[in-house]
C-alpha positions as CSV (number, residue, x, y, z in Angstrom):
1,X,19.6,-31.1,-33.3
2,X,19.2,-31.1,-29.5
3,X,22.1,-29.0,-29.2
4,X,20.6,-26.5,-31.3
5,X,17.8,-26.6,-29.4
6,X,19.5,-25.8,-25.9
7,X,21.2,-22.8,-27.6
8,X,17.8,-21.5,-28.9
9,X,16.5,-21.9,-25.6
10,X,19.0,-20.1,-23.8
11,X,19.2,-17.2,-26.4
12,X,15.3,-16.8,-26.0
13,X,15.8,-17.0,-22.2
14,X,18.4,-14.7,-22.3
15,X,16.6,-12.4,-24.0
16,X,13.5,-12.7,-22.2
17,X,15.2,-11.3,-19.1
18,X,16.8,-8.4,-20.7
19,X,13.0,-7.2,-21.8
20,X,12.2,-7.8,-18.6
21,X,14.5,-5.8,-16.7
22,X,14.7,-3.1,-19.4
23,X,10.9,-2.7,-19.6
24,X,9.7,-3.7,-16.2
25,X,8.6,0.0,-15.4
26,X,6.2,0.0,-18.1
27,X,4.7,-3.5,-17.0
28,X,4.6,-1.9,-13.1
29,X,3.4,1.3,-13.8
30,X,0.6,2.5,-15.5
31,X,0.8,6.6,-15.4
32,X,-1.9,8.7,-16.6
33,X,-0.5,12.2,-17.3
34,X,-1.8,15.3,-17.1
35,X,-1.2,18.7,-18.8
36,X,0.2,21.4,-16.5
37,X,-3.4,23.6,-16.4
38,X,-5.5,20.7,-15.9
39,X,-7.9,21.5,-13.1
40,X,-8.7,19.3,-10.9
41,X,-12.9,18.7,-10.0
42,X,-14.5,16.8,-7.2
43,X,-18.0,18.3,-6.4
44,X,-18.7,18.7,-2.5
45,X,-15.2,18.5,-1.7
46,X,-13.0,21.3,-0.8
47,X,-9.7,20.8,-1.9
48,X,-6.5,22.5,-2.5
49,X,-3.6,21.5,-5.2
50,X,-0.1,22.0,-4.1
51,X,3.4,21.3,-5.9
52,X,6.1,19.8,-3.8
53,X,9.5,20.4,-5.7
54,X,11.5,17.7,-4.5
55,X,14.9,18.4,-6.3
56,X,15.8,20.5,-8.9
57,X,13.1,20.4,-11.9
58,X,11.3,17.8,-9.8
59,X,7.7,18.2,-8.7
60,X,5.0,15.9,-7.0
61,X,1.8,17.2,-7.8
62,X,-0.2,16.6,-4.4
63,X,-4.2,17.0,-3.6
64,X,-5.2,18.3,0.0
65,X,-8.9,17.4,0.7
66,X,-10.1,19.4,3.9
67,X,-12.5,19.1,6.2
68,X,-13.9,21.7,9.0
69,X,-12.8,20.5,12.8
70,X,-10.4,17.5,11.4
71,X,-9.6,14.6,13.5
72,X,-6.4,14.0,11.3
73,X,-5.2,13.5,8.0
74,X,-4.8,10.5,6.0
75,X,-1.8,10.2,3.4
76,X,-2.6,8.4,0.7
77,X,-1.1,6.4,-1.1
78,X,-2.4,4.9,-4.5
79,X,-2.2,1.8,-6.7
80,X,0.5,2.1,-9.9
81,X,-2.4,3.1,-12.4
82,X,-4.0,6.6,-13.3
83,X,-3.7,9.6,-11.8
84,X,-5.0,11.2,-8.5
85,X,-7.4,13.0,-10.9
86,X,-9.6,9.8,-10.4
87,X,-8.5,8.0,-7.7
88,X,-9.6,11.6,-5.9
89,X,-12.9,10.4,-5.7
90,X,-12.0,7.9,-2.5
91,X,-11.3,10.7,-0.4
92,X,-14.7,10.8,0.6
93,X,-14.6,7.4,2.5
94,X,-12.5,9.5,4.5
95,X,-13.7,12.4,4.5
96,X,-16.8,11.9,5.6
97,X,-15.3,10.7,9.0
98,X,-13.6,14.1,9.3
99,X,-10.6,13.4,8.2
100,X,-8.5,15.4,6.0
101,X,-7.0,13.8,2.9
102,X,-3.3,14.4,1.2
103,X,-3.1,12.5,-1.8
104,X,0.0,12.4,-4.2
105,X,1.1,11.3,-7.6
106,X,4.7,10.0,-7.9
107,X,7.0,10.3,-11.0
108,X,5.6,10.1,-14.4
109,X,1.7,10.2,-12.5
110,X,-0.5,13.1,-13.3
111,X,1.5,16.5,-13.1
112,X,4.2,15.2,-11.3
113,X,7.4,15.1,-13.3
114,X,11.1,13.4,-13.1
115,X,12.3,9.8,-13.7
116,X,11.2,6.8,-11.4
117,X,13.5,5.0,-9.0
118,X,12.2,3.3,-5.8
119,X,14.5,5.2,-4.0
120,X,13.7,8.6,-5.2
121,X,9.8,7.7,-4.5
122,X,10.3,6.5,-1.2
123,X,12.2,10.2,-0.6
124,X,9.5,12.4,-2.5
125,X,6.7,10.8,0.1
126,X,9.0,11.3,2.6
127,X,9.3,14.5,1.9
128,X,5.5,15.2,1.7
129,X,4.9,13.4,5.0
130,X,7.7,16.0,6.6
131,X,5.5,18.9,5.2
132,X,2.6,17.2,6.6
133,X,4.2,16.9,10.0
134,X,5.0,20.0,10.1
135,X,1.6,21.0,10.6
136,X,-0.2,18.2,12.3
137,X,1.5,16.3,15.0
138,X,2.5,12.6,14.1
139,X,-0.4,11.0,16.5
140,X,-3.0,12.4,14.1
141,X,-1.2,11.1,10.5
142,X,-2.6,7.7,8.9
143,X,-0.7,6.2,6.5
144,X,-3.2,4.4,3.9
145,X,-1.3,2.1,1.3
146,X,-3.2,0.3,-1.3
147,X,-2.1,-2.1,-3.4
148,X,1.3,-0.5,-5.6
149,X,1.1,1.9,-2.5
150,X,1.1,0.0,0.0
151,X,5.1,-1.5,0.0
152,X,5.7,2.3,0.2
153,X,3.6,3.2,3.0
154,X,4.5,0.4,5.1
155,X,8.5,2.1,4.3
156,X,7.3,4.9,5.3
157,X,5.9,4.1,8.6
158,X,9.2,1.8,9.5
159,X,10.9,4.8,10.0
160,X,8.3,7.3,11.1
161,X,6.0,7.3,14.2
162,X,2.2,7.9,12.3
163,X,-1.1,7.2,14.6
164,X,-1.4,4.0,12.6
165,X,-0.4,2.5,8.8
166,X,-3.6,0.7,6.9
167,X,-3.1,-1.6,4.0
168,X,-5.6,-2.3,1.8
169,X,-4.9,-5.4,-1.0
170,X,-0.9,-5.1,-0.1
171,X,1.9,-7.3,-1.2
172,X,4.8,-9.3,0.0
173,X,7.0,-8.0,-2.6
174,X,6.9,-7.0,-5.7
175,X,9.5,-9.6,-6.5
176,X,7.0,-12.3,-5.3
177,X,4.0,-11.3,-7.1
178,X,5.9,-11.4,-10.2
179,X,7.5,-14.5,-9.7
180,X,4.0,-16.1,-10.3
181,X,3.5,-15.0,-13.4
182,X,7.2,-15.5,-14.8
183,X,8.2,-18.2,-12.2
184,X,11.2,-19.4,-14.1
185,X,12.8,-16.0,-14.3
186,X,15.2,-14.8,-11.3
187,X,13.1,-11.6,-10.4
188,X,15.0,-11.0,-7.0
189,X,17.5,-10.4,-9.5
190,X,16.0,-8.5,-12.2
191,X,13.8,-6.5,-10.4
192,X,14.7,-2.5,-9.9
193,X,11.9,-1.9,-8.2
194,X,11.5,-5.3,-5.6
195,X,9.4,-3.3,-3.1
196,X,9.8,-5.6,-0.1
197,X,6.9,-4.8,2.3
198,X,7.6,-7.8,4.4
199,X,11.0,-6.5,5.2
200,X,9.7,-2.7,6.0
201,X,6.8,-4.1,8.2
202,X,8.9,-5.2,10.7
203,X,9.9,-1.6,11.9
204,X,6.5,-0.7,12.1
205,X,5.5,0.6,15.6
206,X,2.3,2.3,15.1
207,X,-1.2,-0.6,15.1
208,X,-1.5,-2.0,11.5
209,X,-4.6,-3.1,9.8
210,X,-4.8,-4.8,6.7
211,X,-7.5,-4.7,4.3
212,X,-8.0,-7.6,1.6
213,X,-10.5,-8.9,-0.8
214,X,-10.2,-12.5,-0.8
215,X,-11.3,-13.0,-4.6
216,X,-8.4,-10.9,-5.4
217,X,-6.4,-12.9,-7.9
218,X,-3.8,-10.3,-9.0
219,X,-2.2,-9.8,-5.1
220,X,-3.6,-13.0,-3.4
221,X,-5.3,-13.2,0.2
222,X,-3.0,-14.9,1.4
223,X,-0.4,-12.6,1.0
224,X,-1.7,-10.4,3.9
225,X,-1.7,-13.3,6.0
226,X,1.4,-14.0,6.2
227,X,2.3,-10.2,6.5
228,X,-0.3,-10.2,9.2
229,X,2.1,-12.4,10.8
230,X,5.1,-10.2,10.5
231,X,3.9,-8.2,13.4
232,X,1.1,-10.1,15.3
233,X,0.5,-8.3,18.3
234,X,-0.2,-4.7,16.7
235,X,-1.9,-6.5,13.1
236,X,-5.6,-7.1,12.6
237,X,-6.7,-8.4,9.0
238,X,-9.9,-7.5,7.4
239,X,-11.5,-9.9,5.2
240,X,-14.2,-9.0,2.8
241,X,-16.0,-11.9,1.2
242,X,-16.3,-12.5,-2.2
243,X,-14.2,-8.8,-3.1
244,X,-11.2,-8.8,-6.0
245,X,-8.7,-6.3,-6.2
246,X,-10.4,-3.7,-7.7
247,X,-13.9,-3.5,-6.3
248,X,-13.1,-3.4,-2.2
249,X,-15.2,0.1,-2.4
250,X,-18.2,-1.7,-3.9
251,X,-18.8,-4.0,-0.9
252,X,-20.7,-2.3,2.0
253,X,-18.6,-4.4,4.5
254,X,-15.4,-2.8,3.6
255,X,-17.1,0.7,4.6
256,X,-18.2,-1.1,7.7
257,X,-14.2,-2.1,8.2
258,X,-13.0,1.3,7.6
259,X,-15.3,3.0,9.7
260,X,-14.4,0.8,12.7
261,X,-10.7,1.9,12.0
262,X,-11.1,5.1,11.5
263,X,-13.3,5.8,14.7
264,X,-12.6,3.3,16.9
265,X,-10.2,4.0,20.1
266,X,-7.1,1.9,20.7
267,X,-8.1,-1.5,22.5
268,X,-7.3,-2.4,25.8
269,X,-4.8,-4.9,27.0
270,X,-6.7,-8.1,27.8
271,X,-6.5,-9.6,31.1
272,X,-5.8,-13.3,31.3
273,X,-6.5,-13.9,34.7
274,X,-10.2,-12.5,33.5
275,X,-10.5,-14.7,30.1
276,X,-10.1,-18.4,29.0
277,X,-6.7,-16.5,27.1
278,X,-4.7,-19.1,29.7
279,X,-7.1,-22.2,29.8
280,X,-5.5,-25.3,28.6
281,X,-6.7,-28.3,27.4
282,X,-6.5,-31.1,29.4
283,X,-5.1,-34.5,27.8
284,X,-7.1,-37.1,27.9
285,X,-5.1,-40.4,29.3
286,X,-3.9,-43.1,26.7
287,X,-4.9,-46.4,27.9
288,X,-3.4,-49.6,26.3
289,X,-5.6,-52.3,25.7
């Protein structure tokens, strides 16, 4: 009877991992397509649709929000849901600071077309950061990553040299946040699409800042501290109080945070000999009684 058992549970096990593996894309991503003639609307911004073809019968389907006198443009990158057709409408938080917006939808998203590998996104937004660089130098180009889109900005600012890479609600890996929901299942193993953020942030030149709800109980606070710790010197996390993973843009502080990043000019080096940065503590002496 045990015996039987056992071999139940390691047929259900078994099988349990093949669905995983096999239909992990639909459990990541969460397109929203669109037909070819829809037309995209955002009232009081001025925009411009373009269609990057990436290979042959490829295209990624990419939004240009501009602005008159820009101080830059911000690539963005979204989370694994919709289409740019509504996450479009957070262009304005950058907008309004004068900077212009490029924002793309990979595979499967929207109106862009051809199968998903990790590989073949990280290439496509490659590809539309080379078209973007082509026109604006590199010291004007944030990366902005949030959540899904955050592994893959952080990839692509390990090996490119943008003003400065923002993360807003980003993970470890992939791998990681699924292991808490399925931790008995090897997902470093199952996983085609691991994203590995923590390994890509270590490249990273350019100042990083990391935005994070700390109600957020999908992708946990506490996994931007520790990739706050990845690259200390060049990192500064952004709490906001009380916001989840979906509602940073409802909390007035995170407008507060994103002004400061977007406006405010590199800081200076501080100098120890003028701070308590090299006081020590003196030890008080043991006595023995």
């Amino acid at each position: 009877m045990i015996t039987t058992i056992v071999i139940v549970l390691v047929v259900l096990y078994i099988i349990a991992n093949v669905v995983v593996y096999f239909w992990q894309e639909r459990l990541l991503f969460k397109p929203e397509k669109l037909p070819d003639d829809f037309e995209f609307k955002y009232p009081d911004q001025n925009f411009k649709e373009y269609n990057v073809e990436v290979e042959d019968g490829v295209n990624i389907n990419a939004v240009h929000f501009e602005v008159d006198h820009p101080k830059g443009v911000v690539l963005y990158l979204k989370g694994n849901s919709r289409s740019i057709k509504g996450w479009g409408k957070f262009a304005i938080d950058f907008t309004r600071q004068s900077y212009g917006v490029v924002m793309v939808d990979y595979r499967g998203f929207g109106k862009s077309t051809g199968r998903r590998t990790e590989d073949d996104i990280k290439q496509d937004i490659q590809r539309v950061y080379d078209m973007i660089k082509s026109q604006v130098e590199e010291k004007y180009i944030i990366l902005y990553g949030r959540s899904m889109g955050s592994g893959f900005a952080a990839k692509l600012a390990s090996t490119n040299n943008p003003r400065m890479l923002i993360l807003e609600s980003p993970y470890y890996s992939i791998s990681k946040v699924a292991g808490r929901y399925v931790p008995f299942m090897p997902m470093s193993l199952l996983l085609r699409f691991p994203i590995r953020t923590y390994v890509w942030l270590q490249f990273v030149k350019c100042p990083i800042k990391i935005i994070h709800g700390t109600n957020d109980h999908l992708i946990p606070f506490k996994s931007s501290i520790e990739l706050s710790k990845i690259k200390p010197d060049n990192t500064r996390l952004y709490a906001v109080i009380g916001a989840g993973h979906n509602n940073l843009h409802t909390f007035e502080e995170y407008h507060r945070m994103l002004e400061e990043i977007l406006i405010s000019k590199l800081p200076k080096a501080i100098n120890a000999d003028e701070t308590s940065l090299n006081f020590k503590r003196r030890k008080k002496k043991q006595f023995i009684s």
